[in-house]
N, C-alpha and C positions, 0 to 999 in steps of 0.2 A: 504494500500500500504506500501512495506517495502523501507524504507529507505538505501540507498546504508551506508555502511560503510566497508571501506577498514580493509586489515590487516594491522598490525602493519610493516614497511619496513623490519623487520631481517624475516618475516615468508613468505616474497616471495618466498625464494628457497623451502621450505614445497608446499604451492600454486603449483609451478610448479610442485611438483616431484607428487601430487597428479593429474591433468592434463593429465602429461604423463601416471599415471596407468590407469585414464578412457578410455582415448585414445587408449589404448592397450590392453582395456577390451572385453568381448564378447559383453557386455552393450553397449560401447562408440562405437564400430564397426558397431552393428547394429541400434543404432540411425544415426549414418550415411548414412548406407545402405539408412532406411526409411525416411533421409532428404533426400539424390539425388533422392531416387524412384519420390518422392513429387515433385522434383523441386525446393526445399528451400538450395540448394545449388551449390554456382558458378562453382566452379571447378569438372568436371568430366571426370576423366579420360577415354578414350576409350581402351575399348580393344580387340583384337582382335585373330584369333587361329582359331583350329579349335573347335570342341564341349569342352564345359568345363560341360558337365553332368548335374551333377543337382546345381552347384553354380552359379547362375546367374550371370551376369557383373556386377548390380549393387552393389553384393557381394566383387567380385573382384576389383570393384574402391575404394571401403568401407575402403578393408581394407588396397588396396597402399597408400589413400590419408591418414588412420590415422595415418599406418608407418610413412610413409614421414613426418608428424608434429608431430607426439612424436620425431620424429628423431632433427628435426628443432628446437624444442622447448627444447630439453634437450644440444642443443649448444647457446643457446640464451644468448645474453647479459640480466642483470636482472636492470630493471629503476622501480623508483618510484617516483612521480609527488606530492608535496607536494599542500595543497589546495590553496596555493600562484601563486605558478608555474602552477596548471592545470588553477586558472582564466587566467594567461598569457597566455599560450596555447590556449584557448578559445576564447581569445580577438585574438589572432596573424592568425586562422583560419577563424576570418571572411573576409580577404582579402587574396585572395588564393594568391600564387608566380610567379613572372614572369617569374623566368626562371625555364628553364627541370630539372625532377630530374636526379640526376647522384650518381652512385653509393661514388662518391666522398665525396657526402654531407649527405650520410647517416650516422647516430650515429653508426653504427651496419650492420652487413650483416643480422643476427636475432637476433630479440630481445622481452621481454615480459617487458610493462611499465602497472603498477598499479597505476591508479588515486587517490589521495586524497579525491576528492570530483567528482558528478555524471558528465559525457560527452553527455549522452542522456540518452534517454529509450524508453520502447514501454509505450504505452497507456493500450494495448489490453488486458482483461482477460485472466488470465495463463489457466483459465480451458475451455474456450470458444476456445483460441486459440488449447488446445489441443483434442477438442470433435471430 
């Protein structure tokens, strides 16, 4: 198993501008495609028209939903979570908040933060999960 290690906090903007190029690749599109076909993904856009030929919809939500997050993520505020700050985060999400979120209390309208140290993981073999 590999161990999480972060990049160094100046090489976040790198990180994203990479991000955004898979995102906007024919690669990152169609991994998309084939998450929503799967179901391993929340957000799907519907769409609707008349015949779209031979691009299927899941084609055409592939490629609104990676626009719209290269778009998102190249206005993003950029955080980095030192491994002090992610244990305090850690500790502060075991008792969720009582009151609603509001856009008032957000850090950011978007943002990308990079943890110091790990937040979770999957358990699951990488190869098992992709057979």
């Amino acid at each position: 198993m590999h161990r999480w290690e972060p990049p160094e906090p100046q090489r976040i903007p790198e990180w994203r501008s990479g991000m955004i190029e898979h995102l906007t690749s024919l690669e990152g599109r169609m991994a998309m495609k084939v998450a929503m076909e799967a179901g391993h993904f929340t957000i799907v856009p519907t769409v609707s028209g008349p015949g779209m030929g031979s691009v299927s919809e899941a084609a055409v939500s592939a490629a609104l939903v990676t626009t719209c997050e290269a778009h998102r993520l190249s206005q993003a505020d950029l955080y980095y979570a030192t491994p002090d700050m992610t244990a305090l985060a850690l500790a502060a999400a075991e008792t969720p908040p009582i009151e609603p979120v509001t856009l008032s209390r957000l850090p950011s309208e978007a943002g990308l933060i990079v943890f110091g140290e790990p937040i979770g993981g999957y358990t699951q073999d990488a190869t098992a999960a992709l057979a």
